[in-house]
C-alpha positions in Angstrom: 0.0 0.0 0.0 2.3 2.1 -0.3 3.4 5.0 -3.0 1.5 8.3 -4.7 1.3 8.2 -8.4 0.3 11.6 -10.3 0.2 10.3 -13.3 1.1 10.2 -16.8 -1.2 12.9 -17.6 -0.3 15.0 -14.3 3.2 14.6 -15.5 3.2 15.7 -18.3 0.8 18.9 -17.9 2.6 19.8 -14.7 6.4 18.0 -14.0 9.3 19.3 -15.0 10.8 15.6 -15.8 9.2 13.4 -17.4 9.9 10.2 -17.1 10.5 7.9 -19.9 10.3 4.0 -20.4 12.9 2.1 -20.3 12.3 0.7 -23.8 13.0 4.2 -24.5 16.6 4.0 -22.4 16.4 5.7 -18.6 15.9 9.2 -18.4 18.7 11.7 -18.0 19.5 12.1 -14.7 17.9 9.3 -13.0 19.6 7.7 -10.2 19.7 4.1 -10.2 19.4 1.9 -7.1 20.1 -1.6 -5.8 17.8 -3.9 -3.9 19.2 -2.1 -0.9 18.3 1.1 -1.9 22.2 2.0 -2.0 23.3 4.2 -5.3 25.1 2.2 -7.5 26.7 3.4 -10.9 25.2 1.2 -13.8 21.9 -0.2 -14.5 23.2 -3.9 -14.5 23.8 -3.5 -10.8 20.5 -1.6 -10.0 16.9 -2.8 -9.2 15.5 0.4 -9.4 15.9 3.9 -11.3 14.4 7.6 -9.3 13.0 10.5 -11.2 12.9 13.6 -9.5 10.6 16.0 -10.4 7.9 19.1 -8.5 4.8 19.1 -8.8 2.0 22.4 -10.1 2.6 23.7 -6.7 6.1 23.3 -6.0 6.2 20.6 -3.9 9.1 18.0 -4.5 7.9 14.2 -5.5 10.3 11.2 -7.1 8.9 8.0 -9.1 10.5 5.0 -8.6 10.5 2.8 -11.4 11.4 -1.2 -11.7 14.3 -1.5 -14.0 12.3 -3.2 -16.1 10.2 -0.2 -16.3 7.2 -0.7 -14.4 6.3 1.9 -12.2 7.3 0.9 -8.7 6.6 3.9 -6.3 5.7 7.8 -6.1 6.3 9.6 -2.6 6.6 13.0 -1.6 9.6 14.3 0.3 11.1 17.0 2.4 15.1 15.9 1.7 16.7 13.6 -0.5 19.7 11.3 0.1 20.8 10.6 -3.3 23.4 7.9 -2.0 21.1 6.3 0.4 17.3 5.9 -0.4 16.2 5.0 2.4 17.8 7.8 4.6 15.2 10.4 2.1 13.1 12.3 4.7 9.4 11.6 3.1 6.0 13.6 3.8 2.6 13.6 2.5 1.2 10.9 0.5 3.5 8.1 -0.6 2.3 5.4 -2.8 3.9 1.7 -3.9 2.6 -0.7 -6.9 2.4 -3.4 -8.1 3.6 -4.0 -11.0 0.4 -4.7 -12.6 -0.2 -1.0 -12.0 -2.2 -1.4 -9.5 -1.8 0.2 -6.2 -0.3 -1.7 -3.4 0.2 0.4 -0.6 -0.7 4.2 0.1 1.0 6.1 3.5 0.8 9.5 5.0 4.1 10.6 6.2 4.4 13.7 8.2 8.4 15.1 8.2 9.4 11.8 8.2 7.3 9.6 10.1 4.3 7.6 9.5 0.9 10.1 10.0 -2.8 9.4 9.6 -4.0 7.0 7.7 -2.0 4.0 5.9 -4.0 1.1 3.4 -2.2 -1.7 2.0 -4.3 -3.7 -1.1 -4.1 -7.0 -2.5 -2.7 -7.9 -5.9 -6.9 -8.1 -6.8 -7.4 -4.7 -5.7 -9.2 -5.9 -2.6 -8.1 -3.7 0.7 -6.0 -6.2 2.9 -4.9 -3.6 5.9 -6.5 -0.5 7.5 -4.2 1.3 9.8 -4.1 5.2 11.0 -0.5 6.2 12.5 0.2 9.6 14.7 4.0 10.4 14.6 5.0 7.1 13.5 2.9 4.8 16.3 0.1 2.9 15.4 -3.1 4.7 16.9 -6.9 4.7 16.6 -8.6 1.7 14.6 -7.2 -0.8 12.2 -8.9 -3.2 10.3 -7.8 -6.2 8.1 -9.3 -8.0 5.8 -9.2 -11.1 3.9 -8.8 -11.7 -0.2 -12.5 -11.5 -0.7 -13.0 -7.8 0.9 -14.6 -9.1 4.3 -13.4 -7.4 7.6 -12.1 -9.9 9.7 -10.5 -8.0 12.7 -10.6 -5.0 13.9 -7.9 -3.9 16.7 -8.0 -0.8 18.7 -4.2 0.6 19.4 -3.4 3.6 21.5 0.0 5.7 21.1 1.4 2.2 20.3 0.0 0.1 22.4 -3.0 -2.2 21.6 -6.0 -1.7 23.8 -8.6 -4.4 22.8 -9.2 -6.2 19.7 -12.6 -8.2 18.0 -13.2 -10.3 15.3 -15.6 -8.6 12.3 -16.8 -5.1 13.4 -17.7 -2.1 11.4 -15.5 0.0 9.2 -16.1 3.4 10.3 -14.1 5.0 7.1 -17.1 4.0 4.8 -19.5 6.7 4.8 -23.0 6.1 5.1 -24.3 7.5 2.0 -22.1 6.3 -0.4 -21.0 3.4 0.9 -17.0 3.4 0.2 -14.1 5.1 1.2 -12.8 8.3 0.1 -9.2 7.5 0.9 -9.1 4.3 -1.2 -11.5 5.1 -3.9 -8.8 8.5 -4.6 -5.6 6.8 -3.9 -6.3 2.6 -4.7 -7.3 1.0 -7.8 -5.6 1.0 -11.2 -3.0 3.8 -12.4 -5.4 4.8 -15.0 -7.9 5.3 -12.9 -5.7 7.2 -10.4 -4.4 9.6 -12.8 -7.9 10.5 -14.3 -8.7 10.9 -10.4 -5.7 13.1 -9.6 -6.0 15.7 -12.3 -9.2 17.4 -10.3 -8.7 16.0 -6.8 -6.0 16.8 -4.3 -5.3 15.6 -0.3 -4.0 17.6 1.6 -1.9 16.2 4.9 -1.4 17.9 7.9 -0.5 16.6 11.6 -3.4 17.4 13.1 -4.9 14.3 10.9 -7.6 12.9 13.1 -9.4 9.3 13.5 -12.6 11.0 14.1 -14.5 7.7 15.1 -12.2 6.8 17.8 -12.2 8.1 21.3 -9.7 9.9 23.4 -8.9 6.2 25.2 -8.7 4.2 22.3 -12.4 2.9 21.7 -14.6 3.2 19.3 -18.0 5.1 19.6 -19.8 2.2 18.5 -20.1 -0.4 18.9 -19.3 -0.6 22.6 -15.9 -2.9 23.3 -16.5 -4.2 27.0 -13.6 -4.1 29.2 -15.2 -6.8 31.6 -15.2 -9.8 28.6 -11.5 -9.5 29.1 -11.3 -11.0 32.7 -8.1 -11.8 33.6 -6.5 -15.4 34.8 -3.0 -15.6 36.0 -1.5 -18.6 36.1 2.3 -18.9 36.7 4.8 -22.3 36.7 7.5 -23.7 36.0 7.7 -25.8 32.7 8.6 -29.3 33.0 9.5 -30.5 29.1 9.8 -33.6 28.8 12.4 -35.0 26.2 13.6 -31.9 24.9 16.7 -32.5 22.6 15.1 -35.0 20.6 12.4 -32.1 19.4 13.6 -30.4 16.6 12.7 -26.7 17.4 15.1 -23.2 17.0 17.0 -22.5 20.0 17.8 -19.4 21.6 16.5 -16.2 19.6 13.2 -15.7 18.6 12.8 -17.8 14.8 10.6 -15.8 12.2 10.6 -19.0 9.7 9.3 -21.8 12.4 7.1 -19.2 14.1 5.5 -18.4 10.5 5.4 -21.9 9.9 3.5 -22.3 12.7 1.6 -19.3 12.3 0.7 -19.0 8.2 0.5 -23.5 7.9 -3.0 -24.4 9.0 -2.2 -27.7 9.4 0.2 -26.6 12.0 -1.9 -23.8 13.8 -3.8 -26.8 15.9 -1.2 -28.4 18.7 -1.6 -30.0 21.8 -0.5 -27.5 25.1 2.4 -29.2 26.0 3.9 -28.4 22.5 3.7 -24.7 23.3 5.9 -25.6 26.7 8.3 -27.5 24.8 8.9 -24.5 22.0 9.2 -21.9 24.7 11.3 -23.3 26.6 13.6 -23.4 23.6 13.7 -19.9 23.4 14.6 -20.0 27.4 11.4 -18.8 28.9 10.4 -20.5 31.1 7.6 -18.9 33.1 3.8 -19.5 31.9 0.8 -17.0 32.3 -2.6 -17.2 31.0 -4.9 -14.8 29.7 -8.6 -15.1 29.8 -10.3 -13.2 26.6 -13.4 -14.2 24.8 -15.3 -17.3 25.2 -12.5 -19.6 24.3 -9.8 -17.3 23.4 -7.1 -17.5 25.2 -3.4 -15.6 25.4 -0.9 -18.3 26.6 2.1 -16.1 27.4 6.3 -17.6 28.3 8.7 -15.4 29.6 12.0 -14.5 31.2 12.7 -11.4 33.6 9.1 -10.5 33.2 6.0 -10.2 34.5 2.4 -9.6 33.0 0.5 -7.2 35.8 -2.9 -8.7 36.0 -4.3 -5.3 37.7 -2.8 -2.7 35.8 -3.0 -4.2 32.2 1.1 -4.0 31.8 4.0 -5.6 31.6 6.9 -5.3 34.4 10.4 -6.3 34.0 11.9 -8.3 37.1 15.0 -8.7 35.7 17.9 -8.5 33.3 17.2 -9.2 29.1 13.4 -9.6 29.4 11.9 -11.3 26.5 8.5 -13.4 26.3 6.4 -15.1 23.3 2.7 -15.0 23.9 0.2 -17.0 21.9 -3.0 -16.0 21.3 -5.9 -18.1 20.0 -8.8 -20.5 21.0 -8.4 -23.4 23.9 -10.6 -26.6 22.9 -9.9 -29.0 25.9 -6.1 -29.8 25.7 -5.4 -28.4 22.3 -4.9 -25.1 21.0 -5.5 -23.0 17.9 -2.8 -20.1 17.0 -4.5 -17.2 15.7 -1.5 -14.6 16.5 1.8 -14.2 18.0 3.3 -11.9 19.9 7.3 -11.0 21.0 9.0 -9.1 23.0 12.5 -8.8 23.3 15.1 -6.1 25.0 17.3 -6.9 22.0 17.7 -4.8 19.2 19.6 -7.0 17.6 17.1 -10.0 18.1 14.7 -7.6 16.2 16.7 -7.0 13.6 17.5 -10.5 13.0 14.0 -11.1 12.7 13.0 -8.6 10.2 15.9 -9.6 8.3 15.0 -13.5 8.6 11.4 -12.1 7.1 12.9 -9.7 4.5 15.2 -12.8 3.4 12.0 -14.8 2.9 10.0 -12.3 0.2 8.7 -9.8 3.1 8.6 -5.8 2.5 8.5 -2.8 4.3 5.0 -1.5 3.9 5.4 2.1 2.4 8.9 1.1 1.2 12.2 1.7 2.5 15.1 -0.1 4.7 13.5 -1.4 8.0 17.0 -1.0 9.7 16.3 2.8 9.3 12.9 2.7 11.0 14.0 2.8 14.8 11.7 -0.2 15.4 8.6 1.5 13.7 7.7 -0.2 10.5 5.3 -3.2 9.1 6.2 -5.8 7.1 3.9 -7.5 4.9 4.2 -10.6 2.7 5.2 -10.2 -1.4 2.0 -11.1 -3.6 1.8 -15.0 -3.9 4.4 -15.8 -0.8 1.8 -18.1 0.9 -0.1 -18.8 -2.2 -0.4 -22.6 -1.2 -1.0 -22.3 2.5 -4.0 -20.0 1.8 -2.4 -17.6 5.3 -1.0 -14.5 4.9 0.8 -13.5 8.0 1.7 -9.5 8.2 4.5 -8.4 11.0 3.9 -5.5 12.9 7.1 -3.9 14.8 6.5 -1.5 17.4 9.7 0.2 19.7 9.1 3.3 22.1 10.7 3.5 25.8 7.7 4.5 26.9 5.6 1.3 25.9 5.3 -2.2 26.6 8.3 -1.7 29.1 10.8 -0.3 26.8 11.3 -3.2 25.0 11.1 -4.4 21.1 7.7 -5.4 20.4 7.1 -8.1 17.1 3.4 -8.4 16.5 2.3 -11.9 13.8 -1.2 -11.6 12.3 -2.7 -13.8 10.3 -5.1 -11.9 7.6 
């Protein structure tokens, strides 16, 4: 979802570069990138090529283009770092495609950080994500989707953190009367159709952006999200796995290929409880909580120098390197059903390993750029047709601010 496109049409009524196909050879004065976004000097070593150009008002924009020629991305930005793209300062709207031409992300960025609202689409058009950022922390409501359009969760987050959550709901961006979105139907779709859009319609981005349908502490004015179906159950003890070493299971830090397995594979999703012992203890936690939420659902939670505060709804470090995996899903006697994952982890490092683990495996950075430049902020969602046989996307939500979740790295896993 990510990357504004102006058009053909706006280009060439309004630009002062025009950009040319490559069948055509790459424009004058295009800088050419590698998979890294790092300059590099010829167009057999680059993925990419950038086009500067202003727009009718002044305002400085670039298109990225696949060297193949496709159009790849159109963002707006404050500063430029010609040898590093993803060190480029970005504000307003910033749009990515496919390279079908359709749209597959759109993001507002406000002097460099992620600000108001953010939709990512799927290959088919169909909206897959629904998020709305303020100064580059996910606030307000989200909502995903699946492949055929239908709303599947909607999650409440406040100044990072995530308040409550619910399966379906109501999608407060569609507007009553006509019955779709303003933000998608002027920034998703086809190029085409974009650029026929763009000529007579204009967004304007500010920081004072608002997610009107959401309260001051996170919920939504309708319908009502009831604190009391989350009661809590704390339950703390120390595993006992039996048979450890002859398990074949990552050790140590956190492993974003098993977990997705586990995650993404519906044939692995279902396991028996002891099988959730057994894998946390070979990440070395070794302390078990449980989380009472809906009906059956369930958060089965493993860590080390932590501690999840039943009373006040947060989580305490007891110790040195704090880290913990949490489970969430439906209970059904002894067996459980993974319907998210969640990490946290006072390591940097161990974050970074992670995204680069998912990046390694076809994952991008929604709205484009180098997660290692994102201080922690950033989502990463699946390329088209990664989990094509499984039938489960799973997108990765990072989250990092000393002032949340204990200070510590947070790794959210969905499943859309």
């Amino acid at each position: 979802m990510k990357r504004l496109f102006l058009l053909f049409l706006l280009l060439k009524a309004t630009l002062f570069v025009i950009a040319q196909p490559v069948s055509q050879g790459i424009p004058r004065g295009a800088i050419l990138y590698n998979e890294q976004g790092l300059r590099v000097n010829s167009p057999q070593k680059a993925t990419y090529y950038r086009v500067l150009s202003v727009d009718r008002k002044g305002q400085r924009l670039f298109h990225d283009y696949y060297i193949s020629g496709e159009l790849r991305a159109e963002k707006y930005y404050l500063t430029l770092n010609k040898a590093n793209a993803n060190q480029t300062i970005l504000t307003g709207v910033c749009r990515t495609f496919y390279k079908s031409g359709r749209v597959e992300s759109v993001m507002l960025y406000d002097r460099g950080k992620a600000n108001g609202r953010a939709v990512s689409f799927f290959p088919n058009g169909k909206v897959g994500m629904k998020l709305f950022y303020r100064h580059g922390v996910l606030d307000g409501a989200c909502y995903t989707f699946n492949e055929n359009g239908q709303l599947e969760y909607t999650t409440i987050w406040k100044n990072g953190l995530k308040v409550k959550e619910l399966k379906g709901g109501r999608d407060y961006y569609i507007d009553s009367n006509t019955k779709k979105d303003a933000f998608c139907e002027q920034f998703g779709g086809e190029k085409e159709r974009i650029e026929q859009n763009s000529e007579d319609t204009e967004y304007t981005h500010s920081s004072s952006v608002n997610n009107a349908h959401v309260k001051s502490n996170g919920e939504l004015n309708s319908p009502k999200i009831h604190s009391e179906h989350f009661s809590l159950k704390k339950e703390s003890k120390k595993l006992v796995v039996e048979d450890v070493a002859s398990t074949k299971l990552p050790k140590g830090i956190f492993s974003f290929s098993y977990l997705y397995d586990l995650l993404s594979n519906s044939d692995h999703s279902t396991q028996e409880m002891h099988f959730f012992d057994t894998l946390s203890a070979h990440y070395h936690l070794e302390v078990f909580q449980m989380i009472n939420g809906y009906g059956s659902q369930k958060e089965l939670i493993y860590h080390h120098s932590m501690d999840y505060d039943v009373h006040s709804g947060l989580d305490k470090v007891t110790g040195s390197n704090p880290r913990q995996i949490g489970f969430w899903g439906n209970l059904d006697n002894n067996r459980f059903t993974v319907q998210r994952i969640n990490l946290f982890t006072w390591s940097e490092n161990e974050m970074l390993l992670f995204a680069k683990e998912a990046v390694s495996n076809g994952y991008k950075v929604l709205g484009g750029g180098d997660y290692k430049e994102q201080n922690g902020n950033f989502i990463l969602e699946p390329s088209a047709g990664l989990n094509k046989n499984m039938g489960r996307d799973v997108v990765l939500t990072f989250t990092f601010d000393p002032n949340l979740y204990a200070g510590l790295y947070h790794i959210q896993m969905d499943v859309r």
